[in-house]
C-alpha positions in Angstrom: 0.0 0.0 0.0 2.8 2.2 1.1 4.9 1.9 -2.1 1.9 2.4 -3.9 1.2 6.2 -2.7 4.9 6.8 -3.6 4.3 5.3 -7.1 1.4 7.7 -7.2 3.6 10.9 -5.8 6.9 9.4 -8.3 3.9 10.1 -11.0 3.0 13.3 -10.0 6.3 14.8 -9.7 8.0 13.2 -12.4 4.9 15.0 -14.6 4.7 18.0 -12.8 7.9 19.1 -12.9 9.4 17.6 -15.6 6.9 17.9 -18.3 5.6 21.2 -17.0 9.3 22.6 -15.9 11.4 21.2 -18.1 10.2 20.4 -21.0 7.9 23.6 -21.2 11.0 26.0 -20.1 13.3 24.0 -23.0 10.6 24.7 -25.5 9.7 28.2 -24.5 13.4 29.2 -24.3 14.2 27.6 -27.9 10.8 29.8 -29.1 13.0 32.8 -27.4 16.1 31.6 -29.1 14.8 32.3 -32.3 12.4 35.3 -31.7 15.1 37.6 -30.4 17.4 38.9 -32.6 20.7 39.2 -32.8 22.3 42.9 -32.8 25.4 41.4 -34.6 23.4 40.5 -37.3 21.8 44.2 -38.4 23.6 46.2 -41.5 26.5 48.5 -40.7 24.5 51.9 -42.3 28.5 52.8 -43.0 28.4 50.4 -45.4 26.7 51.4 -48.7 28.0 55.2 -48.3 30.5 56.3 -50.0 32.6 59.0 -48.2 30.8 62.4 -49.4 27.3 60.9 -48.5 28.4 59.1 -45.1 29.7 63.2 -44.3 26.5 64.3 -45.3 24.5 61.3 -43.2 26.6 62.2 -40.1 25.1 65.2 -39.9 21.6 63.9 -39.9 22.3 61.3 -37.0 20.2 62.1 -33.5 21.5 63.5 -30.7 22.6 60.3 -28.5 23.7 61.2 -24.9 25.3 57.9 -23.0 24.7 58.0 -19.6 27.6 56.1 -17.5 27.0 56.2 -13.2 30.3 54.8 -11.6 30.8 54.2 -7.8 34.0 53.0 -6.7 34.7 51.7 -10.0 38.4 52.5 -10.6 39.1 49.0 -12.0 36.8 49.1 -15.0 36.0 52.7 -15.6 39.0 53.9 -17.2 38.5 50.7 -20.5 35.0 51.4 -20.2 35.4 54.9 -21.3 38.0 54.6 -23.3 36.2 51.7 -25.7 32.9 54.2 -25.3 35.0 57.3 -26.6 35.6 55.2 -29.7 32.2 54.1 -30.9 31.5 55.2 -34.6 28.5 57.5 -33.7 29.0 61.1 -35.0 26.6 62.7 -32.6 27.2 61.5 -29.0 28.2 62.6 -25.7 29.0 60.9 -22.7 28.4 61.6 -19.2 30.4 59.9 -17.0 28.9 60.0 -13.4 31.3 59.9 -10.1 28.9 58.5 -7.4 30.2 59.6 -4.3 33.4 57.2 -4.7 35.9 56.9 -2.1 38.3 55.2 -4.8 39.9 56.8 -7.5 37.0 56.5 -9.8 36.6 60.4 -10.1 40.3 61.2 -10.8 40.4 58.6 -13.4 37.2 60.1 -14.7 38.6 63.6 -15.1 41.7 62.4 -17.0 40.1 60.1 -19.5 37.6 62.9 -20.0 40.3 65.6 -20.7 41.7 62.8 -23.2 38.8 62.6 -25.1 39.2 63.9 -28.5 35.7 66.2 -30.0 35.1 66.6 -25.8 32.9 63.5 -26.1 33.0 62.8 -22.7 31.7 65.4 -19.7 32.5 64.2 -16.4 29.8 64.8 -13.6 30.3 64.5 -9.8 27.4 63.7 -7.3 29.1 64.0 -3.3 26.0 63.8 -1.7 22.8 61.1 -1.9 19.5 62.7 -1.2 17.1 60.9 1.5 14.8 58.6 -0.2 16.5 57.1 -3.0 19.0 54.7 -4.3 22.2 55.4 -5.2 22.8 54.5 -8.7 19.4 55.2 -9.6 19.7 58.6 -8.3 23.3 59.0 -10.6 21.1 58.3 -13.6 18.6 61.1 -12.9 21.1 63.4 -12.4 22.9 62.3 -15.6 19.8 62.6 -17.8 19.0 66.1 -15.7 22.4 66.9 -17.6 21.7 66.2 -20.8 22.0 68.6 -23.8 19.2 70.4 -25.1 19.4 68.2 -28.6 19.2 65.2 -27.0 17.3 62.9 -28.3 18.6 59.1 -27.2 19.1 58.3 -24.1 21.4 55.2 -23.2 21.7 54.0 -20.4 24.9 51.9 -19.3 27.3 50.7 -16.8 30.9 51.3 -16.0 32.3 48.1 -17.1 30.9 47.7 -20.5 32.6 47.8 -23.8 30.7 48.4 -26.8 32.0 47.6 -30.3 32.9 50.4 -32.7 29.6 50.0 -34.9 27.3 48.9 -32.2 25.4 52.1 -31.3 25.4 53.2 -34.8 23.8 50.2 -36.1 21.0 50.1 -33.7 19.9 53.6 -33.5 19.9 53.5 -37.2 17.6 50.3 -36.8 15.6 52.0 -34.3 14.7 55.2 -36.0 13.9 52.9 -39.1 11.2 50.8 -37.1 10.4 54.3 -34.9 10.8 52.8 -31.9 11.2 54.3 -28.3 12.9 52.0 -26.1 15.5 49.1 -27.1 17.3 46.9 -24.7 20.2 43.9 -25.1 21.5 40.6 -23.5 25.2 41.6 -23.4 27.9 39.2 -24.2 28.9 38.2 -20.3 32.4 38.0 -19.7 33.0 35.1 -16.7 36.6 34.7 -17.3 36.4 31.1 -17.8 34.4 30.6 -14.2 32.8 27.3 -15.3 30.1 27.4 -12.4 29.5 31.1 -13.2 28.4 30.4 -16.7 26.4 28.0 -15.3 24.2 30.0 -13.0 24.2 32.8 -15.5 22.6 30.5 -17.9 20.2 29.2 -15.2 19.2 33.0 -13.6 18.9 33.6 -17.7 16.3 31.4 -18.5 14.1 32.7 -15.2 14.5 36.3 -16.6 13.7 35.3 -19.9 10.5 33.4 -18.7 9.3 35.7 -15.6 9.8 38.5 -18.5 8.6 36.8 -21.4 11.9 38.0 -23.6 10.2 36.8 -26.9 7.4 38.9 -26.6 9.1 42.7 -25.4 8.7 43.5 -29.2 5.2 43.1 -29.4 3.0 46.0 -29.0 -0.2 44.6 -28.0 2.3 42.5 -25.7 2.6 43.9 -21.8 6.0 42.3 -21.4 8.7 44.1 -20.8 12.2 44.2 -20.3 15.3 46.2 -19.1 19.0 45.3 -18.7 21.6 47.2 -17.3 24.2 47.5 -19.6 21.9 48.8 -22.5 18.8 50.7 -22.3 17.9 53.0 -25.1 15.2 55.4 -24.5 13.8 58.2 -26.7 14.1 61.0 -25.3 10.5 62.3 -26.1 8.8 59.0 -24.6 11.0 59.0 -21.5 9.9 62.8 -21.0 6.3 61.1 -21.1 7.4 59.0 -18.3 7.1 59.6 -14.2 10.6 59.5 -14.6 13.4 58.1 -12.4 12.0 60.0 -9.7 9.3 57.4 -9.8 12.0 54.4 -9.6 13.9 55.8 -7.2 13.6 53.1 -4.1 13.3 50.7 -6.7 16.7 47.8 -6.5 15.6 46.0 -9.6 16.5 49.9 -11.6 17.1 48.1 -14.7 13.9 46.4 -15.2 11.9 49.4 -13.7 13.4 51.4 -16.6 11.8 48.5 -19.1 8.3 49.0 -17.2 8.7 52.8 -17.0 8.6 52.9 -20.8 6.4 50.0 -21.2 3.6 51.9 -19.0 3.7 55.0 -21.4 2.7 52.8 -24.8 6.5 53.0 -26.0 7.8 50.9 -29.1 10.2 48.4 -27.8 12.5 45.9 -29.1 15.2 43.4 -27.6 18.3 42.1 -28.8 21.4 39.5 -27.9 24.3 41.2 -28.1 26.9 38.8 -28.2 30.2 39.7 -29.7 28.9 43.3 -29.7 28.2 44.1 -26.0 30.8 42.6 -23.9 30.0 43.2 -19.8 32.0 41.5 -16.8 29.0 41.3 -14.6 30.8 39.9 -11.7 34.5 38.2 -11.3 33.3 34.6 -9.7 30.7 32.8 -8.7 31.3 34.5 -5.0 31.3 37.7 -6.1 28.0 37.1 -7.9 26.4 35.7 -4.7 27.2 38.7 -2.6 26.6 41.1 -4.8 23.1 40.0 -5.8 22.3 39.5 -2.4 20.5 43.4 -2.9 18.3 41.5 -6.3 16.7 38.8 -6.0 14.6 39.1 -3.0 14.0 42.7 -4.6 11.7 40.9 -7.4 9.2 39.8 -5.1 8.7 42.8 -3.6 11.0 41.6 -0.5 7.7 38.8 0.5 9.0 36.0 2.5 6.6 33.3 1.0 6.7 34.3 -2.6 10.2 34.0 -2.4 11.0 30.8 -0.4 7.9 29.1 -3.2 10.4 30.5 -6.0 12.8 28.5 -4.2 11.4 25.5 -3.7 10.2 25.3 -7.1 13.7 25.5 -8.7 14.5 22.7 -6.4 11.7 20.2 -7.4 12.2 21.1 -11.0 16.1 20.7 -10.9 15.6 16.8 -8.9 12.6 15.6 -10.8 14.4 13.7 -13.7 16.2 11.8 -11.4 13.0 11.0 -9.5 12.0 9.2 -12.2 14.6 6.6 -11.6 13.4 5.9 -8.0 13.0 2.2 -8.4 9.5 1.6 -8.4 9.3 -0.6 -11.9 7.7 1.9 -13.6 9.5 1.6 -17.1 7.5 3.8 -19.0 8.4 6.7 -15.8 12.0 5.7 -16.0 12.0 6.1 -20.6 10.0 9.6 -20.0 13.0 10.8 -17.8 15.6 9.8 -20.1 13.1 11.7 -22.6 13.9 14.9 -20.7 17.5 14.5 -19.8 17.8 14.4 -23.7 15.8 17.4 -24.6 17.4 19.0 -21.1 20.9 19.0 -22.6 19.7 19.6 -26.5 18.4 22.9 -24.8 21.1 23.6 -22.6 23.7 23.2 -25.7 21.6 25.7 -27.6 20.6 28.2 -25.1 24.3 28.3 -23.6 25.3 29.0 -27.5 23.0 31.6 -28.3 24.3 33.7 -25.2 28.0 32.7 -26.2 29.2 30.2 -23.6 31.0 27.1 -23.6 28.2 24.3 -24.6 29.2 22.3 -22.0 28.1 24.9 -19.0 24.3 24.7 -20.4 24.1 20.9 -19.7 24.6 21.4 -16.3 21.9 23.8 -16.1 19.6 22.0 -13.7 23.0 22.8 -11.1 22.7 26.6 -12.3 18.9 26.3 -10.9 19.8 24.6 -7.6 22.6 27.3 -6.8 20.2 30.0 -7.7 17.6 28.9 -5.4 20.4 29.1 -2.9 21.1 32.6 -4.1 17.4 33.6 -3.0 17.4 31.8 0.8 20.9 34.0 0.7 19.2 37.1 -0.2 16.3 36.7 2.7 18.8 35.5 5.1 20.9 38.6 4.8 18.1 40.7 3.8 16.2 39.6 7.4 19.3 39.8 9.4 20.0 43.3 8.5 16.3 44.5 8.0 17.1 46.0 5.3 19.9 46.2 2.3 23.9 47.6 2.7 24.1 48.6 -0.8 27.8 50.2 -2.0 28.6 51.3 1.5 24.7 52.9 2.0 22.0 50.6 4.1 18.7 51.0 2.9 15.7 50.2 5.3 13.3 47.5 4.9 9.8 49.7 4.9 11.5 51.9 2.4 12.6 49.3 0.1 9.3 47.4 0.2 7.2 50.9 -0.3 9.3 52.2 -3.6 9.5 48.4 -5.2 7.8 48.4 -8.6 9.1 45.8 -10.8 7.7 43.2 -8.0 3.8 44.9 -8.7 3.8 45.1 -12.7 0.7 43.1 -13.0 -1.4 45.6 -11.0 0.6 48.7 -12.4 -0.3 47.5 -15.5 -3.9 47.2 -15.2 -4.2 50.4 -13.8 -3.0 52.1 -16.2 -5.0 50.1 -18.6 -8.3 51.2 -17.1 -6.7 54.2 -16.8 -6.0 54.5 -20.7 -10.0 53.3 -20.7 -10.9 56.0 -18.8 -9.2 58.6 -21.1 -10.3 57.2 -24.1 -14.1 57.0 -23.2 -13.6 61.2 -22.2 -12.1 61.7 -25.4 -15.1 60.2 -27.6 -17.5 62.7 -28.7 -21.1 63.0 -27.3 -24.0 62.7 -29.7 -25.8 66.1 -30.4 
């Protein structure tokens, strides 16, 4: 009788979680795969002038201001700028933001700004953090506060991200081509050949790409949405349509905010991978990543204990259940369907790990990524209840705060309201019958 129940529960699981985990995430993030283009693959608009009429077309280029907050960033800031300084775009600036460093970030910015040929790059220094907002998301108001008048892109970046010397040229020209408002990339992650880092990358990936529904951010009628770091382009006239960064400024997640900010005004939107195009050393090691996004991943669900252990729990169950299906109960059929999902596991993990530009080899190990992820999130509540609160670059954050200014965590009701809202409008706006 006993082994029966556990033949029923083997059953269960094995179909729960590996039909409806693995093989649905495999097939969902293959649909992604080939829905989200790659930003190596648009047309150089250098190409196919010659010299007279590329002189002429520089002209006509938009106003692009590059927006790049540094804090205590004196080992990357310096190539970061450098690289940036470079970039074939005829009509750019570049404001390179000291956040209150204590290193030599703001000496180093000085000096490679005084380097910079055409005065491409305008150094900006922030000594004081006003009550009531985050740090870096409080650099990237100032820096769009500073803006030129003819500004009309806004990207913004981080301070360890090197751009190839086409990149921004090629996607603004796509981008004014398909009049769009807001575009956003997957940089090429450097890990410095840390095996296990590619592997959790690859694993926190595929979450991001699900919770966010990558393959549909281009879709209009779509209320996905998406935001990453290193790249977020923004025209200026939407993001002026925007409650701003004033509105994200308690949020931790300020990447992804930026994706819903623009996402809640109607903008045009498009995402990319940007391997071999974007290159970004997100963090060092595996350790460094754990610490560091010890401020993150509790963020997303709007610091909730429950939602968050659940999240946990589930990446567990979902990373075991293949082997469950070996338990020896002398279910053969059980034991063929979880060979059936080991197979399309590690089809999926080769491609996926590919399309983002890592060693194949890291993505078959995937269901690992998952189980040291969900370890990352009982990290993040563990610190995150310990200290009530986050220590974010030398600055501690309260948890009432935190929890009040979180937005990314309550898209689905920020959405609907300003659905009805949009309703609301457009029933005013109709006219009356005489």
């Amino acid at each position: 009788m006993v082994e029966h129940w556990f033949e029923i529960v083997q059953i269960v699981w094995v179909g729960l979680f590996c039909l409806g985990g693995w093989a649905t995430h495999a097939l969902v993030m293959m649909y992604a795969t080939r829905v989200v283009p790659l930003m190596e693959d648009l047309p150089d608009p250098s190409d196919d002038q010659d010299k007279d009429d590329q002189d002429k077309q520089d002209k006509r280029w938009p106003r692009l201001s590059v927006i790049v907050p540094a804090c205590n960033e004196a080992e990357t800031i310096e190539k970061a700028l450098e690289t940036l300084a470079l970039v074939e775009y005829p009509n750019l600036e570049i404001i390179a933001i000291n956040d209150r460093s204590t290193d030599a970030t703001g000496d180093i910015i000085n000096r490679v700004a005084s380097a910079a040929t055409q005065g491409r790059i305008t150094p900006l220094h922030i000594d004081t953090l006003p009550d009531g907002w985050l740090g870096k998301v409080h650099a990237l108001h100032q820096g769009i506060q500073h803006c030129s008048p003819e500004t009309e892109w806004i990207l913004l970046t981080d301070a360890d991200v090197h751009f190839q010397p086409t990149c921004l040229k090629k996607v603004l020209a796509f981008a004014c081509d398909q009049e769009l408002d807001f575009v956003t990339a997957l940089p090429d992650v450097q890990t410095n050949n840390h095996f296990w880092l590619r592997v959790t990358i690859i694993a926190l990936g595929e979450i991001m790409g699900i919770s966010g529904k990558f393959w549909e951010v281009h879709d209009p009628n779509s209320k996905a949405f998406a935001g990453v770091g290193p790249f977020n382009l923004m025209r200026k006239t939407t993001y002026d349509k925007s409650k701003g960064m004033e509105w994200l400024k308690m949020e931790v997640s300020e990447d992804v905010g930026v994706g819903l900010l623009m996402r809640l005004v109607g903008a045009k939107m498009a995402m990319f991978n940007a391997r071999n195009e974007i290159l970004w050393t997100w963090y060092p090691s595996l350790g460094a990543m754990v610490r560091g996004l010890e401020k993150n991943l509790f963020s997303l669900s709007g610091f909730q204990y429950m939602p968050t252990t659940i999240v946990a729990l589930l990446l567990i169950m979902t990373a075991i259940a293949p082997v469950f299906a070996f338990v020896p109960f002398h279910i053969p059929w059980l034991q063929w369907c979880g060979v059936a999902i080991l197979v399309l596991h590690c089809i999926y993990g080769v491609v996926y790990s590919r399309w983002l530009n890592f060693n194949p080899l890291a993505g078959i190990f995937l269901f690992l990524g998952k189980i040291i992820v969900a370890g990352m999130f009982f990290n993040a509540m563990w610190q995150f209840r310990k200290r009530q609160g986050i220590l974010w670059r030398g600055t501690f954050y309260p948890h009432d705060l935190l929890q009040e200014g979180s937005r990314v965590s309550r898209f689905k009701v920020l959405l609907k309201e300003e659905e009805k809202q949009q309703k609301t409008t457009d029933g005013d706006e109709k006219p009356t019958d005489p």
